[in-house]
N, C-alpha and C positions, 0 to 999 in steps of 0.2 A: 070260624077262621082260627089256624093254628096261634098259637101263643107263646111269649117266653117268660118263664119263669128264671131263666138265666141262658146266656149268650154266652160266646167264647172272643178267640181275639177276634180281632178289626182287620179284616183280609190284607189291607196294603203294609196291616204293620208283619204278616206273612210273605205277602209277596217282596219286601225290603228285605227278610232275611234267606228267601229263596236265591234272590238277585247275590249276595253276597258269595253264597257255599258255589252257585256255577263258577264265579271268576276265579275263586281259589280250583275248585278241580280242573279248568280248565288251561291252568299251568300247570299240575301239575301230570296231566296227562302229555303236555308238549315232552316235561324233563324228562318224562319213562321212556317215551319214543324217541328222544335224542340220545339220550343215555344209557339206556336198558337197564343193565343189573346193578351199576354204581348206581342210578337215579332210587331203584326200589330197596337199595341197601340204607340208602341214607333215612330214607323216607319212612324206615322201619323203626330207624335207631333216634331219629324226631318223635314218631308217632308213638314207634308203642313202647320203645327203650328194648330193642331186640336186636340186637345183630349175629349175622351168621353169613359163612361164606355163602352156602348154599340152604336156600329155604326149604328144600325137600326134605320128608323124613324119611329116616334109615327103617328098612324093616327091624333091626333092632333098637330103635325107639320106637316103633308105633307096636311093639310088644311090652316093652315098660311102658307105656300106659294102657294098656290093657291089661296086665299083671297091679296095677294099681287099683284096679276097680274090684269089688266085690261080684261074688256066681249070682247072687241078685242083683247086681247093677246090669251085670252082662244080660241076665237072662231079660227083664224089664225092657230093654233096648229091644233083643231080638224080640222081644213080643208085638211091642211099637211097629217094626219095623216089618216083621209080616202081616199087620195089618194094613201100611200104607202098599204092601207088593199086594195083598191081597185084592185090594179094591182096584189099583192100577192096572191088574191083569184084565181083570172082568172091564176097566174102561178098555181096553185094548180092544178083548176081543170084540168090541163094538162097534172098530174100525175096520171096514173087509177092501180089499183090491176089487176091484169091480172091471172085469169087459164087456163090453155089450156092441150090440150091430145093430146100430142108432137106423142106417138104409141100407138093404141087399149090398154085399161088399162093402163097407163101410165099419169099422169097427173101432171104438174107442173106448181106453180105459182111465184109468188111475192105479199108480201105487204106492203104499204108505211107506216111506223111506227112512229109515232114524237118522238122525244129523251125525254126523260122523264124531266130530270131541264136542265134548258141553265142558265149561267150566263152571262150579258148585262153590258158590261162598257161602260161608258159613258165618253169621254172624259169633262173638265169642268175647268181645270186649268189655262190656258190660258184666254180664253174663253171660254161660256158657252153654248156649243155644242150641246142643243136641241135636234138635228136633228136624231142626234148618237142615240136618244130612241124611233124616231119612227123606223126608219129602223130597229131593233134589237128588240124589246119588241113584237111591233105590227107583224109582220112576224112570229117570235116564235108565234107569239098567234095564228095566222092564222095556221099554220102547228098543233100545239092543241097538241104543250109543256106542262106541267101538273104544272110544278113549274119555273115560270120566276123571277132570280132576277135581281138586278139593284145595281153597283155600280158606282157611280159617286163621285169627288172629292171636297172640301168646294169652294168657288169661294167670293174671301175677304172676308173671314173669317167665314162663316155658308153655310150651304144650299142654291144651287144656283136654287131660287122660281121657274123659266122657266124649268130648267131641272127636279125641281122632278113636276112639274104640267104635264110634257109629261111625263117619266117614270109611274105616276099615270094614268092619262086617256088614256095610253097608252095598261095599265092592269096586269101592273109587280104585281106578288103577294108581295115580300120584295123589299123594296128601302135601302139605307144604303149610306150616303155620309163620302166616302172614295175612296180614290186614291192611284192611284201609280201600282207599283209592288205589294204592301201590298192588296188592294184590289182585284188583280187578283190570286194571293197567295192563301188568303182566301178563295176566291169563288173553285178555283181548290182542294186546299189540303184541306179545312175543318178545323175549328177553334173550340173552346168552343162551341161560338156565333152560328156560320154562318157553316149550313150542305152544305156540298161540293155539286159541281154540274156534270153533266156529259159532259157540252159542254160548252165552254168559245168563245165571239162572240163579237166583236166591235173595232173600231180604238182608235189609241191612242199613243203615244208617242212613243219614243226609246228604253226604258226601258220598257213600258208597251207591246210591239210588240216582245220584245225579252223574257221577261217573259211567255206569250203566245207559243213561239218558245221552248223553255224546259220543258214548262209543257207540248207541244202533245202527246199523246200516253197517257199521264197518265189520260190524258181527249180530247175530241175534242177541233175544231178548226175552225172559218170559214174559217180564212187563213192568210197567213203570210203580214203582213203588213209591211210596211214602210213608211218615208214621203208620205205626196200627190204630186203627180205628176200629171203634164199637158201638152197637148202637144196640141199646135195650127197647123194645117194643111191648106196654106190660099192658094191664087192667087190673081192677081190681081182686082179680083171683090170686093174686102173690100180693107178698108184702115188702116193704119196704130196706127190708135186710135181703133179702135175696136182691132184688135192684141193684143196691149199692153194691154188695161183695161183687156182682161181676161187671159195674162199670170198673171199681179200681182195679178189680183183676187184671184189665186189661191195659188202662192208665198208668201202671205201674212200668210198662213197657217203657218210656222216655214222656219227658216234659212236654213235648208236643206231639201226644196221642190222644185226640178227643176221643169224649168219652159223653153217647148223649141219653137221655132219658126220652121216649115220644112215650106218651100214653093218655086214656081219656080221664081220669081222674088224678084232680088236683089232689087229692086225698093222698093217693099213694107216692107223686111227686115231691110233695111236702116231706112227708115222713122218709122218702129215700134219701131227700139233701139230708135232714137228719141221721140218718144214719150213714151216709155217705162222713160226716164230722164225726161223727162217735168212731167208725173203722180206723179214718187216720190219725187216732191218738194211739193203737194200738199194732198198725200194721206194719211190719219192718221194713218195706220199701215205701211206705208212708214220704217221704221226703219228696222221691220224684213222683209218685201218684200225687198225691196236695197241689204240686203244682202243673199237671195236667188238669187234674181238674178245673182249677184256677181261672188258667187261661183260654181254655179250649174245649172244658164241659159243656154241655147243655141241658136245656131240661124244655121240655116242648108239650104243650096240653092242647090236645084237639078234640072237636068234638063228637067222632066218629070213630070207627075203623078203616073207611073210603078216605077220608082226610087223614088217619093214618099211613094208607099205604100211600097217597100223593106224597104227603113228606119223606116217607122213607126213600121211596125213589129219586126223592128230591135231592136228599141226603146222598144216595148212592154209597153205603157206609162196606167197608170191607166185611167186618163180621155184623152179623143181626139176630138177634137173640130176642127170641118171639116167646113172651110168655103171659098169653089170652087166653079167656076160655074156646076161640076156633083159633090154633095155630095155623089150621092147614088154607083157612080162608089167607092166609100173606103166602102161603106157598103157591095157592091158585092166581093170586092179582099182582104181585111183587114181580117187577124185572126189572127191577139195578139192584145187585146186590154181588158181594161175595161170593159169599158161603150166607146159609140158614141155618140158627140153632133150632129146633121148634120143640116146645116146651120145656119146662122147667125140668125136667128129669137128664135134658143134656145144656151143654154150655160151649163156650167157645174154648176151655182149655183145653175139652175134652178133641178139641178141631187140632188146638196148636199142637198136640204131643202125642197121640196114639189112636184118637177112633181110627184112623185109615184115610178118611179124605184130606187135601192137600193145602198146608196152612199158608202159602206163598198166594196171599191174593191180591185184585186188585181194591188201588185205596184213590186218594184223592178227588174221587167222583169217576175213575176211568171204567166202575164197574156199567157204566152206561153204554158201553162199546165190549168188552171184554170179560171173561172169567179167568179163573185161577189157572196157578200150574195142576197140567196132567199130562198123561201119560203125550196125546195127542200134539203138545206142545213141543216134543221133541221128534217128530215128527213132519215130514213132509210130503202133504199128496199134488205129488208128482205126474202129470196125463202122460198121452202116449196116444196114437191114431197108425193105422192100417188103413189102404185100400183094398183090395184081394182081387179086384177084378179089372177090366180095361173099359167095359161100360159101367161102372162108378166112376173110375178117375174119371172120363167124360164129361160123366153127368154134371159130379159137383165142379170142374173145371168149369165146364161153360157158365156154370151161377159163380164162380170165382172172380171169375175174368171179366163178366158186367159190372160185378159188384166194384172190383179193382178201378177198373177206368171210372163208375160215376165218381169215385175220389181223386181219380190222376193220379193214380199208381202205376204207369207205365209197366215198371220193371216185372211189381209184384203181378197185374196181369199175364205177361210173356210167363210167368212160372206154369199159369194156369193153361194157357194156351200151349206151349208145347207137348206138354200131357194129352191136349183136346188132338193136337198135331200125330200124337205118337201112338195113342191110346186109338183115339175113336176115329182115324182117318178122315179128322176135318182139314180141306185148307186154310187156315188161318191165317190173313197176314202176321206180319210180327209186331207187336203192341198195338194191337187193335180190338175191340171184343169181339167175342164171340158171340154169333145171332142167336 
């Protein structure tokens, strides 16, 4: 039976601060949609101390920050970011329109339709999250989204240069630095300024995740977000420095990003908490990693790899970083997960910034229903149906129209039966089945 060598918080003292941030967003999406542009003016100049008549950038600003970046900063990006188009293409082509003639005259298909505008937030407050704009701009580009925008938040005080040089080369048609709730407001409800979009798409905060979470239905969504989460799955073929480096790699992200250790040896357990204390005397984001670890670490001894993957799936962790002597045995039994790192030779930064696959995953346990952003998420397969003949309409009429009435569908019946009336020269009464 699995074990704890350490626990995180105590779920209702999480669900107390969940309960908190909805009541706040939940005004604050009233004020955007009574108010529009005053509401997210204010809410900039509270939030991030940013005011501007207009939050859009001018093409001559989003060229001084691009002139502010080094030919290696620029080129670094475009590397990153033809690997996430690279791999997006090849999801694409994997998606095909399909007809087919299911019975003699009868034909039905499907076709893959891109959403018309996505809106792309960027995370940027904290840190200036790059990364957040290839995986989200460049994808919508590839699926062949018609109107891509981009909001990102100021980052010390103006436009954070790296974020809008990849939101640009990225091929956002609008950029706009702004954050928050207010940003995501905007994009969903529709402002003065900024014409509403129909799918809202990218990671980002507490607030910005639960925003997201009340706006669905009124627009899409890629998916519900929470902290990043990571979950190391080891043995004893690694050591206890590697462990630790990439639980805080990723803990590092905010105060409430677990961060868990599963593995079958207490050996290696031990000596990662140890090293896990030895990193944060030396690491510079040491402050907020400490206290992810803190409150929402874990450390888990089982006594299997079969009682591994139960917990993992248990877990449903966003990222999972597989480093066993058979990686591929969790690739073969694993299904809640994210994304898979499998072996020590890659890791989950190598996910969040440049291999190509797509770091917008899901967290909170939803990977039990859902996977990440991809190309297909901006996307809709859309059916479509033909008859071609008058003995089809017929046919499947007559099986309509019985079907119809055993529910007392009157109406929907008569649809069927007049086709039976018109097509196959039945007499039919009218809302009656057909023999």
């Amino acid at each position: 039976m699995a074990r704890f060598l350490k626990r995180g918080r105590d779920a209702d003292a999480v669900a107390e601060d969940d309960a908190k941030v909805r009541a706040t967003v939940e005004n604050i999406l009233a004020d955007i949609k009574a108010r529009g542009d005053a509401a997210v003016r204010e809410l900039s100049i509270r939030f991030d101390k940013w005011d501007r008549r207009n939050f859009r950038l001018s093409e001559g600003e989003i060229q001084a920050c691009l002139d502010q970046l080094t030919p290696r900063d620029l080129e670094d990006i475009r590397f990153a970011q033809t690997q996430v188009r690279n791999f997006a293409e090849h999801q694409k082509a994997a998606l095909r329109d399909i007809e087919v003639e299911t019975l003699p005259g009868v034909v039905l298909g499907h076709r893959n339709i891109p959403v018309n505008s996505v809106g792309c937030y960027v995370p940027g407050g904290k840190y200036p999250l790059l990364a957040s704009a290839h995986m989200s701009v460049v994808t919508a580009k590839v699926a062949g989204c018609k109107r891509i925008i981009t909001c990102a938040p100021p980052f010390e005080g103006r436009p954070a240069p790296a974020i809008v040089a990849a939101q640009h080369l990225a091929g956002a048609d609008e950029i706009y630095c702004l954050g928050g709730i207010q940003a995501v407001g905007a994009m969903a409800l529709g402002t003065e300024s900024i014409a509403p979009v129909d799918m809202l798409v990218g990671p980002g905060n507490a607030f910005v995740a639960e925003a997201k979470r009340q706006l669905y239905g009124r627009v899409g969504i890629d998916l519900f977000a929470g902290p990043t989460e990571t979950l190391i799955i080891a043995d004893e073929t690694v050591d206890g420095e590697i462990c630790a480096t990439d639980l805080l790699g990723q803990a590092e992200h905010g105060p409430n990003s677990p961060a868990v250790l599963l593995t079958t040896s207490e050996k290696l357990a031990r000596e990662t908490m140890a090293e896990v204390e030895r990193l944060l005397t030396i690491l510079p984001t040491a402050a907020i990693a400490r206290k992810a670890w803190e409150d929402y670490g874990e450390v888990i001894i089982c006594d299997s790899e079969d009682e591994m993957v139960a917990e993992a799936d248990r877990i449903a962790s966003e990222h999972v970083q597989v480093m066993t002597r058979d990686p591929d045995y969790f690739l073969q039994h694993m299904t809640n997960y994210g994304a898979l790192f499998l072996g020590p030779r890659t890791n989950v930064s190598y996910g969040d910034k440049v291999i190509g696959t797509n770091h917008t995953l899901p967290t909170k346990k939803s990977a039990r229903y859902t996977g990440g952003l991809w190309v297909g998420k901006f996307m809709k397969t859309c059916t479509y149906q033909r008859v071609l003949t008058d003995g089809a309409s017929t046919m499947i009429g007559e099986y309509c129209s019985r079907l119809c009435m055993l529910e007392g569908f009157a109406g929907h019946a008569e649809q069927a039966n007049i086709r039976v009336r018109r097509y196959g020269g039945r007499n039919i009464p009218y809302a009656s089945a057909a023999d």
